[in-house]
KEKE-3310 file (N, C-alpha, C; in steps of 0.2 Angstrom, whole numbers, plus 5000, padded with zeros to 4 digits):
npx = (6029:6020:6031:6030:6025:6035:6046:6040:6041:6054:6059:6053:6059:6072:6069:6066:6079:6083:6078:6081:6094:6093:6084:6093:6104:6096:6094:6108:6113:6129:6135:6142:6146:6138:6124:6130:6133:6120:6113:6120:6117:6102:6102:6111:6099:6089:6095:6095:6082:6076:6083:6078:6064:6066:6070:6083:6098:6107:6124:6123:6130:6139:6144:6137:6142:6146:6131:6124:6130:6122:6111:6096:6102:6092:6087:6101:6101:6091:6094:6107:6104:6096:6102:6115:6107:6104:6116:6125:6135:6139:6150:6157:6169:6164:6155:6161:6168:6161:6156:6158:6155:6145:6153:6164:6162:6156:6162:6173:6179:6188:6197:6216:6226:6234:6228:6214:6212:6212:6202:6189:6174:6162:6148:6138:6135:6133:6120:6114:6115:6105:6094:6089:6089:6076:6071:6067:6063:6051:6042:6043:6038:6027:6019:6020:6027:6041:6038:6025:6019:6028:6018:6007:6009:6012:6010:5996:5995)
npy = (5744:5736:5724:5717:5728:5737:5731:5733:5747:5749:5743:5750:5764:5757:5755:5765:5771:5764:5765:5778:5777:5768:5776:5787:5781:5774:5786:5787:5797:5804:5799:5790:5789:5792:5783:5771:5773:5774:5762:5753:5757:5755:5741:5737:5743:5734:5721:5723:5725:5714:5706:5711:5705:5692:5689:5691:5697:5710:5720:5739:5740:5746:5734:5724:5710:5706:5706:5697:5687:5683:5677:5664:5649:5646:5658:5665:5656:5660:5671:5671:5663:5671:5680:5678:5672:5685:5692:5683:5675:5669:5674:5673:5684:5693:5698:5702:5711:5723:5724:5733:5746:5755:5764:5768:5771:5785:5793:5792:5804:5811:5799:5799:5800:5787:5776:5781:5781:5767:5761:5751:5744:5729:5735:5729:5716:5723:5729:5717:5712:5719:5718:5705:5705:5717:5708:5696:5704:5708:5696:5690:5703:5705:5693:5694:5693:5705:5711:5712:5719:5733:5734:5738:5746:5758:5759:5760:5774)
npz = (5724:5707:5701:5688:5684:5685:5679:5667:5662:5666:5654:5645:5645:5640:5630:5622:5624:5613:5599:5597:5595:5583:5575:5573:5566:5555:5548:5544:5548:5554:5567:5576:5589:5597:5593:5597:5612:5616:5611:5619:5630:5633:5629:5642:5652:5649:5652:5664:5668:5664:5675:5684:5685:5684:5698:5700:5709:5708:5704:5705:5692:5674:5666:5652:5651:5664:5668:5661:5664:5675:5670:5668:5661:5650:5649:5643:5633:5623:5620:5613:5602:5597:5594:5586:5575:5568:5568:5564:5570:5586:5601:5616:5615:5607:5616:5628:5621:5620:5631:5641:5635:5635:5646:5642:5627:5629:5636:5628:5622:5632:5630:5625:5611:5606:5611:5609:5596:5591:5598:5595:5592:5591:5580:5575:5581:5595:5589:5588:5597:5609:5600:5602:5616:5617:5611:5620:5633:5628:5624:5639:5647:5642:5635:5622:5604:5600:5587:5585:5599:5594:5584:5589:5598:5591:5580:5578:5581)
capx = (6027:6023:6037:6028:6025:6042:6051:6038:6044:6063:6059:6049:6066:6076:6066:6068:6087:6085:6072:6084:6100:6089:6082:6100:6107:6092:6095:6112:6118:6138:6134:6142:6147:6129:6125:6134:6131:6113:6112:6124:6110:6097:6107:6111:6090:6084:6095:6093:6073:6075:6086:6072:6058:6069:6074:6089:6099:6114:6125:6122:6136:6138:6145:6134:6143:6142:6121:6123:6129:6118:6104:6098:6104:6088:6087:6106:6101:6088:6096:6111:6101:6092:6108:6116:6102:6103:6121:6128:6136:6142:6155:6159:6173:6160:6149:6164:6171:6154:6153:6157:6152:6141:6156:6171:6161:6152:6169:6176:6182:6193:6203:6218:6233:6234:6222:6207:6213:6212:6192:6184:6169:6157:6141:6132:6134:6127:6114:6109:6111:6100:6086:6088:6087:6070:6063:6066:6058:6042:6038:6042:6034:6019:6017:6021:6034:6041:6037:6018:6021:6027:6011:6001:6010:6017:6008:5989:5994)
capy = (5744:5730:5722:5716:5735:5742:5728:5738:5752:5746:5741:5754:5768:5757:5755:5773:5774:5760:5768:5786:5774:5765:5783:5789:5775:5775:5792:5789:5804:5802:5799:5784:5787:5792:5774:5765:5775:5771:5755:5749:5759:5753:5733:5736:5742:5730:5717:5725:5723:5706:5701:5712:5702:5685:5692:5689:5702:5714:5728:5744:5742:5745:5728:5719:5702:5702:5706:5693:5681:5681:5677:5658:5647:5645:5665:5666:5652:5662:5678:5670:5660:5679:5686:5672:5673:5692:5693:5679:5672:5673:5673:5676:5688:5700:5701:5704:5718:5729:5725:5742:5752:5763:5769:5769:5778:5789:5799:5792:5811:5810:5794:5801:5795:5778:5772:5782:5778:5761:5759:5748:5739:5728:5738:5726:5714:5728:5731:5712:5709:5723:5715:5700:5706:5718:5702:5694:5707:5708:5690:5690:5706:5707:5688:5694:5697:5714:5715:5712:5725:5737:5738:5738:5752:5761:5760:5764:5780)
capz = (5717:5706:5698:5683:5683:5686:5674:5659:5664:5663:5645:5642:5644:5636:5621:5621:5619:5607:5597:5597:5592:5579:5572:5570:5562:5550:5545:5537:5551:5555:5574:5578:5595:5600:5591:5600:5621:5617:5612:5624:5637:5631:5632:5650:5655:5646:5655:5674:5668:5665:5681:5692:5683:5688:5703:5702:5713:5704:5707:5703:5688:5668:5661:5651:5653:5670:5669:5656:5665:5681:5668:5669:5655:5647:5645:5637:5626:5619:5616:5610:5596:5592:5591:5580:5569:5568:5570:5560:5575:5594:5601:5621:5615:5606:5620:5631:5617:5619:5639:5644:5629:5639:5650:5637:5624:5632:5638:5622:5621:5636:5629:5621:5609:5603:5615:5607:5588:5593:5603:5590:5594:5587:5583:5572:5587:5599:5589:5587:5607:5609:5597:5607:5624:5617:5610:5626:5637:5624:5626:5646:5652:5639:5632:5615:5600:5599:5581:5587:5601:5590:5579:5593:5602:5587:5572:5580:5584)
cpx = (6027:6028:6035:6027:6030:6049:6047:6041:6052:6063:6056:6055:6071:6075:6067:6076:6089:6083:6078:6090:6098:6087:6090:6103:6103:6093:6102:6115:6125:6137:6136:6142:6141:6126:6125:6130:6123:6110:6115:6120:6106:6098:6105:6103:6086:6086:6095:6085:6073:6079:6082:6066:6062:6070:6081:6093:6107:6115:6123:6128:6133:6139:6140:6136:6145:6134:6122:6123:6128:6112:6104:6101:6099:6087:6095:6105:6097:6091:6103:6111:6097:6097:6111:6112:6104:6109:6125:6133:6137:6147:6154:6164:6168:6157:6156:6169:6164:6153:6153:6157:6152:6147:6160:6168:6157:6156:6173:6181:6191:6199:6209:6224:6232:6229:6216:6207:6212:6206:6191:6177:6164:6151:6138:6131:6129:6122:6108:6109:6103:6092:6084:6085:6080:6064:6063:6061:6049:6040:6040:6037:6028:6018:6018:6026:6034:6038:6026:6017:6023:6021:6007:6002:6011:6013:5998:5990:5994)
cpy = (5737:5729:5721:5722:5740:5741:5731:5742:5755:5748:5746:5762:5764:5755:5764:5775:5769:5763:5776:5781:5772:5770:5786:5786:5775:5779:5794:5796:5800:5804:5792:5782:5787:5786:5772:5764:5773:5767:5751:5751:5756:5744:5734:5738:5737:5722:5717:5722:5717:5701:5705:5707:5694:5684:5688:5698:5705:5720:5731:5744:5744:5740:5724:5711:5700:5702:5701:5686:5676:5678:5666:5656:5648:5655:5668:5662:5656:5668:5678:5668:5667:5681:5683:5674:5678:5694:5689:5672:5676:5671:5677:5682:5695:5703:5704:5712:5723:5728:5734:5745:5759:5769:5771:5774:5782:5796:5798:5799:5813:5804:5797:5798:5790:5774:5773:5779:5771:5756:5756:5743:5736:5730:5732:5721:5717:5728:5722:5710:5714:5722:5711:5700:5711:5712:5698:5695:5706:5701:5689:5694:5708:5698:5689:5694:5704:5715:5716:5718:5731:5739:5739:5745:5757:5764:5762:5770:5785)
cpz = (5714:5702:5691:5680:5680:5681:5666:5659:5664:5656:5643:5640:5639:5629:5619:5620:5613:5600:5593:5593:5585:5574:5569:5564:5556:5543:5541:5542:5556:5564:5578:5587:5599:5599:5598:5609:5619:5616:5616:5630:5637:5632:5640:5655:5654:5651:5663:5672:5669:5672:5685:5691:5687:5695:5707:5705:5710:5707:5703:5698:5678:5665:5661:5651:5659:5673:5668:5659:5672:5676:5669:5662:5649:5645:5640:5632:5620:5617:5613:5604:5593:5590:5585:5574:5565:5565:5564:5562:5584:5594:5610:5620:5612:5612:5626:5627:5619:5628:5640:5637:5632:5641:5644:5632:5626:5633:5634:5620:5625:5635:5623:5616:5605:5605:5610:5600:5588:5595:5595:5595:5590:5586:5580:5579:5593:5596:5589:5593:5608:5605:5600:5614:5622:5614:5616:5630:5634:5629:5634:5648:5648:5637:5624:5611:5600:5593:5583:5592:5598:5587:5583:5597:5598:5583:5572:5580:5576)
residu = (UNK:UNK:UNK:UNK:UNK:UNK:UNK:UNK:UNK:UNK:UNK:UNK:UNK:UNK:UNK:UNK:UNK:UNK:UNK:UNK:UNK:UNK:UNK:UNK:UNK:UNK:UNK:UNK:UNK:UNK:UNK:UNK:UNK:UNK:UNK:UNK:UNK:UNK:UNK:UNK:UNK:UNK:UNK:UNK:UNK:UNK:UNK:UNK:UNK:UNK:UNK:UNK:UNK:UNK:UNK:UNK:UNK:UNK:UNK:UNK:UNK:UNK:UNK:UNK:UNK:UNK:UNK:UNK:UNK:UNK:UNK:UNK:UNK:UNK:UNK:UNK:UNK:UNK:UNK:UNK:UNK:UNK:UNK:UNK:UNK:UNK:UNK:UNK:UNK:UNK:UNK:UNK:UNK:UNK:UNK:UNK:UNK:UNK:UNK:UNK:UNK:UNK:UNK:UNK:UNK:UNK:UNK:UNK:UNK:UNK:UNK:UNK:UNK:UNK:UNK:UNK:UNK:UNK:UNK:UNK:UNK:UNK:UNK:UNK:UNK:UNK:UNK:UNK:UNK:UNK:UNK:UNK:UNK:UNK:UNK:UNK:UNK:UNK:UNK:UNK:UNK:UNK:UNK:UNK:UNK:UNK:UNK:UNK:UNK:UNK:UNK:UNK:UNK:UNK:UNK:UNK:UNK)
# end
């Protein structure tokens, strides 16, 4: 398969749980934990796409900061400076607060006691990595902005 192929097709799924996360949140419906499992899915395809387009070689895992941090420098600089932007800062400690998202809320149900009262996570961060790492992918595996992207895929229809 081609890879420039396989890495749209990454992004193309994970624009889909971002898109479904994005919808929710929109809507003002009390779904946080939904939120959260699919931006943080959406996070982690988006950055497996960008280490198969690099090819850079990763396990089969969930944490985003260890994707994160097989990426070159030059790729965290810029999704650092998006998130910043977005975000209003960084900080290794958030990106390490949302690493596992995926798995933790996911089964969020099965964590009992003191422990579950306790899950906090940063979503505005999730949601500003996850802008980051979709504007990344645009401009790598189309040569574009996402928001350009968008109107081109979206807004014809």
């Amino acid at each position: 398969m081609d890879k420039l192929f396989e890495c749209r097709e990454m992004f193309l799924q994970a624009q889909g749980f971002s898109k479904c996360a994005e919808l929710v949140r929109n809507e003002g419906i009390e779904c946080s934990t939904s939120v959260i499992v699919n931006y943080a899915f959406a996070c982690e395809v988006y950055l497996k796409s960008l280490l198969c387009f690099y090819d850079i070689s990763f396990k089969k895992k969930h944490k985003l900061r260890d994707m994160y941090d097989l990426l070159s420098k030059k790729a965290k600089e810029y999704i650092k400076l998006y998130a910043f932007d977005e975000y209003g800062s960084w900080d290794t400690c958030y990106l390490e607060n949302i690493s596992n998202a995926f798995v933790d809320w996911r089964y969020s149900y099965e964590t009992v006691g003191i422990k579950r009262a306790s899950m906090q996570i940063k979503t505005g961060f999730l949601i500003a990595l996850n802008n980051a790492l979709r504007e990344l992918c645009t401009n790598e595996f189309f040569g574009i902005s996402y928001d350009k992207f968008r109107r081109i895929n979206f807004e014809q229809k």
